[in-house]
N, C-alpha and C positions, 0 to 999 in steps of 0.2 A: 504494500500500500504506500503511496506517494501523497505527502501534504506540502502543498507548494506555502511557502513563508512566505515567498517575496521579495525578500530580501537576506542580506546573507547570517547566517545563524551560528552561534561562538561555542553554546553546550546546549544539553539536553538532559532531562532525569525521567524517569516514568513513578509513576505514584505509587507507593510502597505496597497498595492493598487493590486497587482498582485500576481500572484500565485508562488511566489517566497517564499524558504524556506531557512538558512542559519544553518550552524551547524559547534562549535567550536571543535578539538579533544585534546584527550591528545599531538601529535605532534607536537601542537603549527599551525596547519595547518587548514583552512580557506575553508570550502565548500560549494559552493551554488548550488541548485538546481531546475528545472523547475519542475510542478506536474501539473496533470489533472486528472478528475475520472477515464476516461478510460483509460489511459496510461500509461506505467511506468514513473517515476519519470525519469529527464535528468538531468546530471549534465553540469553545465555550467562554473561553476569556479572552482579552488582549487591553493589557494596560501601558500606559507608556511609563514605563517601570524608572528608569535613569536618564538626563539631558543628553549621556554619552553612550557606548554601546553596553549591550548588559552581555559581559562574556560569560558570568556563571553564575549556575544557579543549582538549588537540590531543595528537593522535600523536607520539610522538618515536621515534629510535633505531630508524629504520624496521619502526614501527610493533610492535613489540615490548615498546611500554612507553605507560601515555597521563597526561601529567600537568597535573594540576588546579589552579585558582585557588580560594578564599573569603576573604569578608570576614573570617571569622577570622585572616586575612590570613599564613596558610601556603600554599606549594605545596606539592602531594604528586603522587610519581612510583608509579606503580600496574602490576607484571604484569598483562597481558593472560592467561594462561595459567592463573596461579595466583588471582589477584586479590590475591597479597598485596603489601603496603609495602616499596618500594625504596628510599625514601629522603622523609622530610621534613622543609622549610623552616621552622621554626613561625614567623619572623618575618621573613620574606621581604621584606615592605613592612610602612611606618608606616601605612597604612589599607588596608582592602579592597582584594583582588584583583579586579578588574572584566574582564578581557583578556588574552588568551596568544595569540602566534602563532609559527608557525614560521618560523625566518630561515633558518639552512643545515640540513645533516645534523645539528650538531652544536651550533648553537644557538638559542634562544627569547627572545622579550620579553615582557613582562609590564606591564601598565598596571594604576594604583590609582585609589581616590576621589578623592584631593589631587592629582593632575594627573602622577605621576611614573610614569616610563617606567624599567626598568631590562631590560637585557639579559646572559643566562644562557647559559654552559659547560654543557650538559646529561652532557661527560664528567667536568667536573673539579668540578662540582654546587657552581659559585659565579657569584659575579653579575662580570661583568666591564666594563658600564658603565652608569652612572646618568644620568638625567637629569631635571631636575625642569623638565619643560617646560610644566604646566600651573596654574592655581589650580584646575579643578574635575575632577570625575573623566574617565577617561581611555574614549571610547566606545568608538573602533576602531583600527587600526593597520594599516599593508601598508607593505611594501621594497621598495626597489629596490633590487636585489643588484647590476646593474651599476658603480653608482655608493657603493653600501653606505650609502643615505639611509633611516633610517626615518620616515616618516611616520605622526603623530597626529592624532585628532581629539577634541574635550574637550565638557563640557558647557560649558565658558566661552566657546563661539563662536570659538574659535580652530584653527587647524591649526598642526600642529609640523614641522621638516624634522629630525632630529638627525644628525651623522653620526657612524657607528659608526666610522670610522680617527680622526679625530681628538678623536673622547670628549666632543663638542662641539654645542650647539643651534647650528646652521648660520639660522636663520629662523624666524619665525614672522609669520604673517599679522594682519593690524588684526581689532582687534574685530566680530564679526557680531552681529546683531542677534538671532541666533538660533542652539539648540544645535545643533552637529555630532554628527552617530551614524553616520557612516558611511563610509567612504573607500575608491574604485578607484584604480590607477592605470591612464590608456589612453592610447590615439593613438601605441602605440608608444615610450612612455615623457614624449611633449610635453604629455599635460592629466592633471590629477587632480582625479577625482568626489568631492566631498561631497553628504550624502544631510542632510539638517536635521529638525526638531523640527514647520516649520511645511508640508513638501513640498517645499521647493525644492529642485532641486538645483543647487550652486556649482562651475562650473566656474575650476580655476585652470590657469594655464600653466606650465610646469617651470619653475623659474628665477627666475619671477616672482608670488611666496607672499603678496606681502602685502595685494594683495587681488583679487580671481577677477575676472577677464579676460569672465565671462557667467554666466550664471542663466536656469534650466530651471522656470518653474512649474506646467506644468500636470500635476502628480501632487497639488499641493497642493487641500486645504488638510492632508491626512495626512500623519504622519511619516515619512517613507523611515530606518525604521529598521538597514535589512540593505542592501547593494549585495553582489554576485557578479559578478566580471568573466566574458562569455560569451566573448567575443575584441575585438579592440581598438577593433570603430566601436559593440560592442551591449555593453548592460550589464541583469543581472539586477534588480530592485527589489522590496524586499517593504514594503509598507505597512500604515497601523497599524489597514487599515478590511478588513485581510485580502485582502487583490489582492497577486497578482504578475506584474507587468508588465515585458514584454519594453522595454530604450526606445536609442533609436538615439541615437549621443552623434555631434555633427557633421557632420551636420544633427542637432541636438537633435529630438526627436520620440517619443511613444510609437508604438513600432512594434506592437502589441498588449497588452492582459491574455490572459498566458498560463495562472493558475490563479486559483482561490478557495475562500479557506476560511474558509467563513460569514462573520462580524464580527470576528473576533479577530486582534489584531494580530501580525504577520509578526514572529518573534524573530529568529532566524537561518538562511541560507542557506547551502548548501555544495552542490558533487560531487561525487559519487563517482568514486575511481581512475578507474574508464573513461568516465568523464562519461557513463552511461549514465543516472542517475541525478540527477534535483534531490532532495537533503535538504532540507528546510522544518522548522521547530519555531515552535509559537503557543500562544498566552497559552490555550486551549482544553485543555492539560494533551494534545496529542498530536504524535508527528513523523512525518511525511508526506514518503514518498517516492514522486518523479513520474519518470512515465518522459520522459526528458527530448528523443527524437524526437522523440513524439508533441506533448511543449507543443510545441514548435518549426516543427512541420507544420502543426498548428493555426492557429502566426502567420500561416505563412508563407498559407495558403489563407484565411484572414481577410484578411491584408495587400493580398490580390491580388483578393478580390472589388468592387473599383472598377470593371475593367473585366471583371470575368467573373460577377459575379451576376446581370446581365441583358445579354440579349442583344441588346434594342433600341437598351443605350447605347454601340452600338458607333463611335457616328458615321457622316455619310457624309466619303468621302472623295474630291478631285478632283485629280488626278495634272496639276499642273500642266507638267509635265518639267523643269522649271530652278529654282535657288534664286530661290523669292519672298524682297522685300523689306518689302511692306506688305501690308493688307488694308481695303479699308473697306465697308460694308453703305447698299442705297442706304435713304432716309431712308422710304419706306411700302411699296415693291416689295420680294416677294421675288428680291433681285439683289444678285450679291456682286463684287468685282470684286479682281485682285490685280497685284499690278507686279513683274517678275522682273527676274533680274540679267542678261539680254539687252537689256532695255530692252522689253520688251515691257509691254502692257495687254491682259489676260484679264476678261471679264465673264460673268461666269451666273446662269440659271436653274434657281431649287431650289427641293422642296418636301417635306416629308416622305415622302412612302412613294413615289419616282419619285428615278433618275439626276441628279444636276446635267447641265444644258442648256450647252453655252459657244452664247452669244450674239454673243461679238466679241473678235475677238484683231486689236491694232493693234498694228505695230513702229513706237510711241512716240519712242523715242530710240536711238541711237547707243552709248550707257553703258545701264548698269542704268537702272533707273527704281525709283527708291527709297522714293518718297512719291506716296499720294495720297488725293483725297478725292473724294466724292460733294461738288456745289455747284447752287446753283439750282435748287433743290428734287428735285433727283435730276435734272435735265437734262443734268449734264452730269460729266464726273469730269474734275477737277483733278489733272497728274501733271508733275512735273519730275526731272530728275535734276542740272541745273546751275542756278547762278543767280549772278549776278554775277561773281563771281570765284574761286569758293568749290562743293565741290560741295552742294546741297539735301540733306537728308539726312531730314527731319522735315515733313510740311505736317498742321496740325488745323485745321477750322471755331472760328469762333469766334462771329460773326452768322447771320443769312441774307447777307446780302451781303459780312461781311468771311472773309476765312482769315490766319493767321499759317505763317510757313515759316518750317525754322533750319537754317543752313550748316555744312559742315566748319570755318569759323574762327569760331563761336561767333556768328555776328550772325543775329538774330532780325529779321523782318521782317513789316507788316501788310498785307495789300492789300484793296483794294476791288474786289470781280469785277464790279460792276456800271461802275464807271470803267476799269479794268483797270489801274491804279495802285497806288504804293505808297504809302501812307499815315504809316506811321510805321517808326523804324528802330531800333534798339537794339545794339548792341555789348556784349551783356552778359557774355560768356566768351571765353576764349582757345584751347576746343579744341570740337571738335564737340557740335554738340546734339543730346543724345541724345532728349529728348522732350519735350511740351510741354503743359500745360493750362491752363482761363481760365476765372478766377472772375468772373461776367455780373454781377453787384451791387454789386461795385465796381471791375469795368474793371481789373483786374490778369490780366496775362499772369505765367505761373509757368515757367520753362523749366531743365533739367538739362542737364549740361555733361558732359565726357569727363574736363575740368576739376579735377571733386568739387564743385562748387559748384553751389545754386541760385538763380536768379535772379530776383526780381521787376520786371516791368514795368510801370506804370502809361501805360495808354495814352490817360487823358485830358491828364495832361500830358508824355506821350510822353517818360519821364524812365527811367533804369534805377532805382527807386524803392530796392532795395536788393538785398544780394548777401550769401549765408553765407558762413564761415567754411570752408577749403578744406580736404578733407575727406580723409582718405587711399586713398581707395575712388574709382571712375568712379563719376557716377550716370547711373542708366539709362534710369529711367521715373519717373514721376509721378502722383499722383491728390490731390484734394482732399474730405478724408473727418468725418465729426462736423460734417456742419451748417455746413461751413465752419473749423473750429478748428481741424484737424487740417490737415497736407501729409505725403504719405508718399511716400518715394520708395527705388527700387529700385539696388542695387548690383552693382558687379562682383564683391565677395566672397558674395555672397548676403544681409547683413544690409539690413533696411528701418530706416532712418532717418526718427524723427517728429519735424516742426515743431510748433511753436504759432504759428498764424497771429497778426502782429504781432510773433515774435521768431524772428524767421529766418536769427539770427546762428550761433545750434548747436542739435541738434537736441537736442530735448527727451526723448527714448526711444531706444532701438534694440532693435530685437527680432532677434535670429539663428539660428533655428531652422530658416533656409533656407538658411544657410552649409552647405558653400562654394563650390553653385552658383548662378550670377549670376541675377540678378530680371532681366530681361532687359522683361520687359512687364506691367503691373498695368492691370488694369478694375475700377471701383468696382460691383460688385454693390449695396449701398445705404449708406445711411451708418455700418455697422459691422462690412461684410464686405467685401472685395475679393478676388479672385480674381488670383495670382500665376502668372506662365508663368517657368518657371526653364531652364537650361541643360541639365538633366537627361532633360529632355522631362515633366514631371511639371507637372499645370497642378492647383495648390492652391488652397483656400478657408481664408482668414484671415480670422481675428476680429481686431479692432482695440480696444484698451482694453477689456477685457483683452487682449493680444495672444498670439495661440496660433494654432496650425494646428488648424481645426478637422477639414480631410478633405483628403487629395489627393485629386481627382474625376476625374481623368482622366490617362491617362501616352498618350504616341506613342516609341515604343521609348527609343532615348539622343540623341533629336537634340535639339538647343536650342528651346526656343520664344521664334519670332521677334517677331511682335504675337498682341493676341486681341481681337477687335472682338462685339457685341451685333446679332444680326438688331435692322429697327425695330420688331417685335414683342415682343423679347425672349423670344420662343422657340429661337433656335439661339445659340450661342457658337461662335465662327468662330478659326480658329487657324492660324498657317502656322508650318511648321518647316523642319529644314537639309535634309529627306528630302525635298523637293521638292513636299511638298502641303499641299491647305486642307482642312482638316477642319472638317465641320459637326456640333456635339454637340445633342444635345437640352437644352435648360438644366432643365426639369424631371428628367429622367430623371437629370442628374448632382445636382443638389442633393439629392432624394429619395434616391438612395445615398451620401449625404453622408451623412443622418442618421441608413440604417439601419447605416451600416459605425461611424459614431461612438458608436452604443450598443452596439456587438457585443461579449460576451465569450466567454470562452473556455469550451469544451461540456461538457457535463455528462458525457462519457463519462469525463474525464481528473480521475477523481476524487483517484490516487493512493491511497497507502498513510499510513494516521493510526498520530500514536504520541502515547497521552493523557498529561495529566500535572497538573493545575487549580489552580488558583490566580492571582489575581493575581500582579503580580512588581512588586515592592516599588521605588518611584522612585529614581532612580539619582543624581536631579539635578532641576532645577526642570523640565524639559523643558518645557520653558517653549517697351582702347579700342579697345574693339573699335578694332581697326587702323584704319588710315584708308581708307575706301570709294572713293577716287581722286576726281582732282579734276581742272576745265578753266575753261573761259571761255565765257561767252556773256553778248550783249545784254541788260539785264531788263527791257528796253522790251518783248524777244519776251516775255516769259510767258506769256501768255495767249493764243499763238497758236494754242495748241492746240485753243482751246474752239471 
């Protein structure tokens, strides 16, 4: 539903109990309004409330009374009923009123241009504490009533904690580079959303204000000038290019755009009493009420067409019966082969539109059988579960004729399948190797540890060449991406931590928009996409530099994903999970609904309800381990006895 204003409109509140909607304008003029799903919106009031614009306004006194901010920097308290003056402020603040929100039944805060916050007795119609917690004006505000913290955000790049018992700025965060407009609190009271000038959004940690813990950019390069908390892991966002987008806070992610209205940018968001309703108001001079199922069925049947808008991309799948451990693709046949925690070796035969064929099931080992590989040009597959002393937990090709393998006590080892020997030995971590890759140009082995550490080996002078900085995270997986410049590697919290090859000491990036289920396995798809298998069972495409999730392409219910290996065609993508199977996907069919799910917005049926109002609105500011897999002994003279 659409209720044209007229002119252009600065906030909006809906009435605590009934379907009453209120909206301030540039005119300084006061309008309420009646709404119902089937009928147009009625207006019932319109006072000319302030000489200057009335940018904010909320319900008080449940809902019985609605009082407004202006730069003429009075508040005024306004009958709903009557529309007459209960009472006003005329100098309420030393500059413009920019902000009003509600704290209890019984009182309100108020934020100005000059950065000051003061909080209002809406019985006893006096201000009961001040706070000058800003140099520039004051965007947004929200409490936490538990703790009685109010929370600011300013155009000077800073956020405010104050607390209302002891009449006191409790904190305030370091300078951002960029203006705050907008603030949630979520995660159950542990992170607080800022919404910025340039799209980002900053997330901080309760407790810990002075400077944000992560950062969200891909709403950017728009202002997230509105945030609306939907519940504690999803967050409403209106931006300055007219989208409102649904976006999942930890795992950071747009989980959809759920509306749009044309180019004009997103003023302010609200609900209505029965959250039946999204309020919207934009620089278009109208406010627009959405029925707020319908965005949300939207998302949710957007969100889900990865694996249901085509029904080819369902994958095949091959019921291996036991938890696999590994998977590898032989090197020109279509032939996959997988190692379970029996100790068993599975091999098949697949092809597109026909059943996987099992070709051969050998009981390998006595333990699981952890690791293996295709070697000798697919003659033969490589599979250990012990080695030395220590159980194998990792083997990758690294020649035609060499492989590296890495144990439960962190040693890294080379061998030569054509001598059946070991070649070179590395000691390079203290707790299991989680996984391994080798850059062929210059003879460095790169291997992850349970540790947090990554390790370089150079295997011409068989030295442990260097070792990071120990990390507070397991790492998991590994890839080397940008041409070589880049190492990315996978964690048990979810975040991918980036190297700059040559400084390996701490990473150079982290991106955590896969927190906070673990990366468990990464395949470099080419040098600016890799493809992430997470805990979740959700197997993603990530851009690298910029770093963003460009699409989830595929889920397998909630089980983990264990590895994901490339047919040698590069037609299937191969995947084993905790559910006991290998799924074969089509890699065209998921990339192609990579890019139609990543341009999809939300349908033209869900136009909503407009309310006009026009004008620009005048600048406010510059706006400028894994456990241990079990361990034994054996000869590693035998290794190769298998082949």
């Amino acid at each position: 539903m659409e209720i044209d204003l007229g002119k252009l409109p600065f906030d909006l509140d809906f009435h605590p109990s009934n379907n009453l909607v209120a909206s301030g304008l540039i005119t300084g003029h006061l309008l309420l309004y009646r709404f119902a799903a089937e009928s147009q919106p009625q207006r019932l009031l319109e006072v000319s409330a302030h000489t200057e614009s009335c940018r904010a306004l909320r319900f008080i006194s449940e809902g019985r009374a609605i009082v407004t901010g202006s730069p003429d920097c009075s508040i005024l308290a306004t009958d709903i009923e009557t529309g007459s003056e209960i009472v006003r402020l005329e100098n309420s603040h030393g500059a413009a009123v920019n902000r009003i929100i509600n704290l209890t039944e019984s009182t309100i805060a108020s934020g100005d241009d000059d950065g000051c916050i003061k909080v209002w007795d809406t019985r006893q119609r006096s201000c009961c504490n001040t706070f000058n917690a800003h140099e520039e004006y004051i965007s947004d505000m929200t409490f936490a009533s538990d703790s009685m913290k109010l929370l600011g955000t300013s155009g000077d790049g800073t956020l405010s904690v104050c607390n209302l018992r002891s009449n006191k700025i409790q904190t305030r965060s370091e300078f951002s580079e960029d203006e705050l407009l907008s603030v949630v609190i979520m995660k159950n009271g542990r992170k607080v959303i800022c919404g910025t000038q340039t799209g980002t959004l900053l997330l901080y940690s309760w407790g810990f204000f002075k400077d944000c813990s992560d950062r969200f950019v891909d709403l950017s390069p728009n202002s997230v000038d509105a945030l609306l908390k939907l519940d504690e892991d999803r967050v409403i966002a209106g931006s300055e290019n007219g989208i409102i987008s649904l976006i999942g806070i930890l795992p950071n992610r747009i989980i959809q755009p759920i509306a749009e209205h044309s180019e004009y940018p997103v003023e302010r968001l609200a609900f209505s009493h029965d959250r039946k309703f999204l309020g919207s108001i934009y620089h278009d001079q109208t406010l627009k009420l959405w029925d707020l199922e319908d965005l949300l069925q939207g998302s949710v049947q957007n969100n889900s067409a990865v694996a249901d808008s085509d029904s080819d991309n369902d994958g095949m799948d091959i019921d291996l019966g036991k938890l696999p451990f590994d998977l590898d693709f032989h090197p020109s046949n279509n032939l996959v082969a997988s190692g379970l925690i029996t100790g068993h070796l599975l091999l098949y035969r697949f092809a597109a539109e026909s059943q996987p064929q099992r070709l051969l099931e050998v009981s390998a080992h006595t333990e699981s059988c952890r690791a293996l590989r295709f070697i000798s040009e697919g003659r033969a597959i490589v599979w250990r579960t012990l080695m030395g002393w220590a159980a194998v937990n990792r083997i990758i090709n690294l020649t035609e004729s060499t492989i590296a393998s890495g144990d439960d006590d962190g040693c890294i080892k080379v061998w030569d399948t054509r001598q059946r020997s070991c070649c070179n030995t590395f000691n390079a971590h203290e707790e299991y190797i989680s996984d391994m890759t080798f850059a062929s140009d210059s003879m460095k082995l790169l291997g992850t540890s349970g540790d947090g550490t990554l390790s370089v080996c150079n295997l011409r002078s068989n030295k442990v060449q260097t070792r990071s900085e120990f990390s507070e995270d397991e790492l998991l997986s590994v890839v080397i991406m940008k041409n070589g410049r880049k190492v990315i590697c996978g964690t048990q919290t979810g975040t991918l931590l980036l190297y700059s090859w040559g400084f390996f000491k701490d990473c150079s990036d982290r991106f955590v928009d896969l927190s906070p289920n673990s990366v468990d396995a990464l395949l470099k798809l080419d040098e600016d996409r890799v493809i992430a298998g997470s805990e979740n069972g959700i197997i993603s495409l990530i851009g690298i530099l910029p770093n963003r999730i460009i699409q989830p392409i595929a889920e397998h219910s909630e089980y983990p994903v264990e590895r994901l290996a490339f047919s040698h065609d590069r037609k299937f993508l191969g995947s084993i999970y905790h559910d006991q199977t290998l799924k074969l996907w089509g890699l065209e069919d998921l990339l192609q609904a990579s890019v139609q799910n990543n341009s999809a917005m939300a349908d033209s049926d869900n136009d909503g309800m407009d309310v006009d109002d026009g004008m620009q609105k005048p600048s406010k500011g510059t706006k400028t381990k894994k456990a241990s897999k079990g361990q034994n002994s054996i000869n590693s003279e035998n290794f190769f006895a298998d082949l």
